[in-house]
N, C-alpha and C positions, 0 to 999 in steps of 0.2 A: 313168464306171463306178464300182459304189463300191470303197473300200478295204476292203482286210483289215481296219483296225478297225472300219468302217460298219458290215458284217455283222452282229457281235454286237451292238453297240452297237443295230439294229434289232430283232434278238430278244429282246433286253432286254425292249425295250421293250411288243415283243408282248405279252411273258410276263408284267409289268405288266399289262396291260390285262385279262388272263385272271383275274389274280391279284386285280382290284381296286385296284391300287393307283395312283393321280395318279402322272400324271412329267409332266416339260417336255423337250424334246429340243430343243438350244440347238443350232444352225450357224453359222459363218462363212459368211457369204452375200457379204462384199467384204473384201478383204486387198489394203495398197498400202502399197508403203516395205519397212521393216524392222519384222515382227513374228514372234510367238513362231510360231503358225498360222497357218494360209494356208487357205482358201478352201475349201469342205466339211469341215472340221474339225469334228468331232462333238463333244457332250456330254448326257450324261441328267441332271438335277435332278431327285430326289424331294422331296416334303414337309420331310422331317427332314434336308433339306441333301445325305445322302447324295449321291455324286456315280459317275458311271463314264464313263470318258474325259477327256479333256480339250480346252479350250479356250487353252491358254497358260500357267495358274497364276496366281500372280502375283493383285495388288490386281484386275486389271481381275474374275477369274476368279470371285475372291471377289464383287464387287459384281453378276456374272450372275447368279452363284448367289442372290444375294439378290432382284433381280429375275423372278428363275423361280418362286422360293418367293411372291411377291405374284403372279403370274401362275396361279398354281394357284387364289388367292384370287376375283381378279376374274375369271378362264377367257376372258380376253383374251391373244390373242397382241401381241408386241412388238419393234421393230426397235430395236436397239441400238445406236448410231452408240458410238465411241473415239478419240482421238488420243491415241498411246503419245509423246509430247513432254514435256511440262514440270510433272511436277507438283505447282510453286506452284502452277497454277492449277487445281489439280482433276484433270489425267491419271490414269489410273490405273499409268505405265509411264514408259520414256524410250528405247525401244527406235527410235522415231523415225518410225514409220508410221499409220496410222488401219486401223480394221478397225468392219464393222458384223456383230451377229449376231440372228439371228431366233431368238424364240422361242416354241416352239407349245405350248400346255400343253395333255399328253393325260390328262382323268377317265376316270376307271372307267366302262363302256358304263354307260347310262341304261335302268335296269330297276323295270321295276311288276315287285312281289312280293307276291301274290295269296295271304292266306291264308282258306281259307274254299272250298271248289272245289264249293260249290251253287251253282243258277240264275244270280245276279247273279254270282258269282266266275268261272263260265266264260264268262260274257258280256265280261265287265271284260278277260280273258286274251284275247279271241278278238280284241277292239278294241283292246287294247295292239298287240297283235301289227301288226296291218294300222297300225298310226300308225307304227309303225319301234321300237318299246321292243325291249329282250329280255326275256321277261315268266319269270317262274319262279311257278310255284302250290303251296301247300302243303294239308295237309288231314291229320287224324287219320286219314280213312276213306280206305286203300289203294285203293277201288274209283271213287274218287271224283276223286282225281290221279292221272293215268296218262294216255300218250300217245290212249287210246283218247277217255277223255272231253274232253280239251283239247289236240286235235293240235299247236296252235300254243304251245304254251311249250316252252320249250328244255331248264327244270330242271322236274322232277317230283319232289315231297317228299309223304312220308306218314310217319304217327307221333309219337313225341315232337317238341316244337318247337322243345324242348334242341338236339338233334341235328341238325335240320335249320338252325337259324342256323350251324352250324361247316359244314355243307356248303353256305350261301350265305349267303355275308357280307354282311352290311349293310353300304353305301358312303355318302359324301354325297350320290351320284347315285341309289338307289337310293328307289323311290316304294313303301311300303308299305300295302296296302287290306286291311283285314279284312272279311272279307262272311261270318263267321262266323253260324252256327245258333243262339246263345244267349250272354246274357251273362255265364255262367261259363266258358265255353272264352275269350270275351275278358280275363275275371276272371285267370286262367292266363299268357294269351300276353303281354299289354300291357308287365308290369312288366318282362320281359325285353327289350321295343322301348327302353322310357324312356331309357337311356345311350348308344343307338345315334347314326349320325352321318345319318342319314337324313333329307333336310328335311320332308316329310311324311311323318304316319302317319292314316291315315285310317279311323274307323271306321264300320260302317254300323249304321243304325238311326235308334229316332224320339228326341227331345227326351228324352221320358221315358224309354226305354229306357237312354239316355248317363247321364242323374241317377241312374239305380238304380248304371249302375256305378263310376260317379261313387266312391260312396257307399262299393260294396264298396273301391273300390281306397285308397281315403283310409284303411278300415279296418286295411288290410293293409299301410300304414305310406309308403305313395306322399304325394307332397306338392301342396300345389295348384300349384305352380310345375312341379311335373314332369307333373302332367295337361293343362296349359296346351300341351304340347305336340301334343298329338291332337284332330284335326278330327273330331268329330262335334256330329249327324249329316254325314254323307259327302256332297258332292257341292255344284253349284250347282242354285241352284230352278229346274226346269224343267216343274215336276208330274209328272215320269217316274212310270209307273206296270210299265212288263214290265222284264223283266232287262236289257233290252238299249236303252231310252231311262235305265235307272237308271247302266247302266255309260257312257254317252254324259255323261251328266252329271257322272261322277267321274272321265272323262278328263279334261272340260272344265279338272274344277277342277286337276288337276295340270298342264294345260298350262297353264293360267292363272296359276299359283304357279311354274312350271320357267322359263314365260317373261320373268315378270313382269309381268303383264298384269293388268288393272282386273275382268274381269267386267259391264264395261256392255257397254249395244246400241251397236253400234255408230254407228246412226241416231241416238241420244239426244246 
């Protein structure tokens, strides 16, 4: 059953998750001998060290912590093995027993954030959704984002695009498509993506379309290093031609990049 400190220590975490924000939730999983914690003993690791609960203290607590923090990085869990004995040779303790802790590093839910909610941007949402994303859609035109035109996304934003990034924050898990109507509304949104921690931003359009705005954004004081960051045009070559082979083909490419996957046939 859990303990009174588990409980919160679980909401935390929830509340992390809502919030966007990476943790690791570290456990004692084996406690033998004499040690500080015993076995479901809790702890949350954020990014910035941050801690709540604990594991013991102490050197060993510090070196999870540190472990949690690279666990965030590679989004690999890890089993911790200790011997609290001796340490000349590396222990982190001398308390006299061994303990192993597990640790699970929870990112931020993984979201396409659709901004642009014509044809190919309700398509893009409708397929995010059925893949397992949690999709959020933006768009200036109110009539355009709403439950009515894209049932399936959970966030609905119309308006400024100021406003709508504070009401859904960019993550590092978070996949960004523009399937915007023209390249001054891209001209607008883009320079506010550039600092984000997002590993894709994708934009749609042809070759020449991306050169024109290319052009505007360099004019407007963006660098080639920071354009370097945005995929267009959008997607993998499939000759998509309707909304909905064009949005098949710009999932492709985000599964292809989230998994880290090649893009060949698989036959070749």
């Amino acid at each position: 059953m859990p303990t009174d400190e588990t409980i919160p220590l679980i909401e935390e975490l929830l509340a992390a998750q809502r919030r966007g924000e990476a943790v690791v939730l570290a456990t004692i999983v084996r406690a033998r001998g004499s040690v500080p914690r015993h076995t479901g003993s809790k702890m949350l690791v954020y990014e910035d060290g941050r801690i709540r609960g604990t594991i013991g203290g102490g050197e060993m607590e510090s070196r999870v912590i540190a472990e949690a923090q690279a666990a965030l990085q590679d989004t690999r869990p890890r089993l911790l093995p200790y011997s609290l004995v001796d340490p000349t040779r590396g222990d982190p303790g001398v308390c006299g027993g061994e303990m192993e802790i597990y640790l699970e590093p929870y990112l931020p839910p993984a979201t396409v954030f659709v901004i642009g909610a014509g044809h190919v941007g309700q398509a893009v949402a409708d397929l995010a959704h059925w893949l397992g994303y949690r999709v959020a859609v933006h768009d200036d035109r109110a009539e355009l984002a709403n439950e009515e035109t894209i049932p399936h996304a959970e966030v609905h934003l119309s308006g400024d695009i100021a406003q709508a990034l504070t009401e859904q924050p960019i993550t590092r898990n978070t996949f960004i498509i523009l399937t915007t109507r023209n390249v001054m509304v891209d001209r607008q949104i883009l320079p506010r993506l550039v600092d984000t921690p997002a590993p894709y931003i994708g934009v749609i359009g042809s070759r020449k379309r991306w050169e024109h705005t290319k052009k505007l954004l360099l004019e407007d004081g963006l660098t080639e290093e920071q354009l370097s960051q945005f995929h267009s045009p959008i997607g993998l070559e499939l000759k998509a031609e309707t909304p909905e082979e064009i949005a098949v083909s710009i999932m492709a490419e985000i599964i292809m990049i989230g998994r880290g996957g090649s893009g060949e046939r698989m036959s070749d």
